[in-house]
N, C-alpha and C positions, 0 to 999 in steps of 0.2 A: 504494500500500500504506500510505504514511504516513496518508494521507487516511481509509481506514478503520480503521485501528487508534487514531487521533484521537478516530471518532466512537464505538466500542467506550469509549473512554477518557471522553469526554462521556457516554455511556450510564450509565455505571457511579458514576459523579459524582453526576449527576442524582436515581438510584436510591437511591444509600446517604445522601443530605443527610439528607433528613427525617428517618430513623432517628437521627442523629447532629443533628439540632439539637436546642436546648433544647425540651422539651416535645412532641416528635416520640411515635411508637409503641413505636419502642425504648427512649427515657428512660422513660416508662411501667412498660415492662417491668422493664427494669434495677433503677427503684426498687423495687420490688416485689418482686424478688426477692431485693434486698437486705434489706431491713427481712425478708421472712420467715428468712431466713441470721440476721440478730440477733436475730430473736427464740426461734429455737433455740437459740442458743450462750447468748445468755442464762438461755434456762431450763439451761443445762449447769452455771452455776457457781451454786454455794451463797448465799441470801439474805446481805448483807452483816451484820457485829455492830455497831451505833451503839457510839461511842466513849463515851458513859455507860453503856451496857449491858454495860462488859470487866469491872465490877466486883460485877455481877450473878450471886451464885453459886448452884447447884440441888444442892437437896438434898433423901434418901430417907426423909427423919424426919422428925416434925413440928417444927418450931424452938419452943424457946421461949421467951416473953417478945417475942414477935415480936408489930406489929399487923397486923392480915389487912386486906388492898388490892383484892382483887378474883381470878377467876380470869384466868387468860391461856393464850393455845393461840400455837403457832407451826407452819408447817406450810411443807414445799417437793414441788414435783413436782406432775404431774398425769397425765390419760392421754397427754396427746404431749407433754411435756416429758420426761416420766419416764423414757422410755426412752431420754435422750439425756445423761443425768445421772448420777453415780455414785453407788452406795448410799454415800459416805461423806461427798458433796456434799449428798445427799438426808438425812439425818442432823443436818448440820456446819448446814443452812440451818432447817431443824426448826427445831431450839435455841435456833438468833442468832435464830429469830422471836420465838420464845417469849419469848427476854432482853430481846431490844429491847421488849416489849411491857410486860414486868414492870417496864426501867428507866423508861418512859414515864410509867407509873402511879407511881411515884417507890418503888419495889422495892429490894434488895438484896438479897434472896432468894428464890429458887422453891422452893416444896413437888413435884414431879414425881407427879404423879397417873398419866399414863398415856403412853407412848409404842405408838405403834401405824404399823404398817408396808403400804400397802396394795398390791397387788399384778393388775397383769393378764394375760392371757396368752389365746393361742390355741392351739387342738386341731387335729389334721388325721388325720381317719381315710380311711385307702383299703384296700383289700381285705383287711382283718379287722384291719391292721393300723396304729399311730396314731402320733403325734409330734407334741410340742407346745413350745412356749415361752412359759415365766412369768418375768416380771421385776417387780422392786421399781419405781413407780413413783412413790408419797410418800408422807411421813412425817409425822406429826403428833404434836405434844407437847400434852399440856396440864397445868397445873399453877397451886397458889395464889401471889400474890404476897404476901408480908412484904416490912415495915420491921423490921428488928432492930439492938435500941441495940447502940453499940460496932463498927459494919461503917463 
């Protein structure tokens, strides 16, 4: 009995090495489904704000006495990110693109021209009757950059 519960135990060895050595079918795998895991959870949190861009303020008025820099858009979410993000992620990430964009071009303030929300969804109709689900999937800013003396 020992004798075959040995070779069960050499069988089983045998079997799972490859899976479990470097570069095997399983590593393969495993990687693979990790990086798709991060690249989900990453679309989940909000674009980061660059530490020049916290001083970056947006504003509903035209400023004045400000020199104009260029426009700048910032945008988060897409169709498969989007659904795995929060409208306030999708939002919070907008903006910090928009800022970092306007501190790049060496900005201190945004003119906010258009905030726009896009949204996808699916319909399901069965015997006369239907159900659907829409969600916010990303956002986009766009706006002018100013210099304005005194910031």
């Amino acid at each position: 009995m020992q004798g075959r519960s040995q070779h069960s135990a050499d069988h089983l060895h045998k079997q799972s090495t490859p899976c479990l050595a470097v570069g095997g079918p399983c590593m393969h795998k495993c990687a693979r489904l990790v990086l798709i895991c991060s690249a989900v959870l990453a679309g989940c949190s909000a674009n980061p704000l660059l530490p020049e861009a916290r001083a970056v303020r947006i504003v509903t008025s035209e400023p004045a006495g400000c020199e104009y820099l260029g426009e700048v858009t910032g945008n988060q979410g897409n169709f498969f990110t989007g659904d795995f993000t929060s409208n306030a992620n999708l939002e919070t990430g907008a903006r910090n693109g928009m800022k970092n964009e306007a501190a790049r071009l060496g900005a201190n303030t945004v003119l906010l021209l258009t905030s726009r929300a896009g949204e996808t969804g699916s319909m399901r109709i069965s015997n006369g009757s239907g159900s659907g689900h829409v969600a916010e999937t990303n956002v986009t800013y766009s706006g002018i950059a100013y210099k304005c003396p005194g910031r």
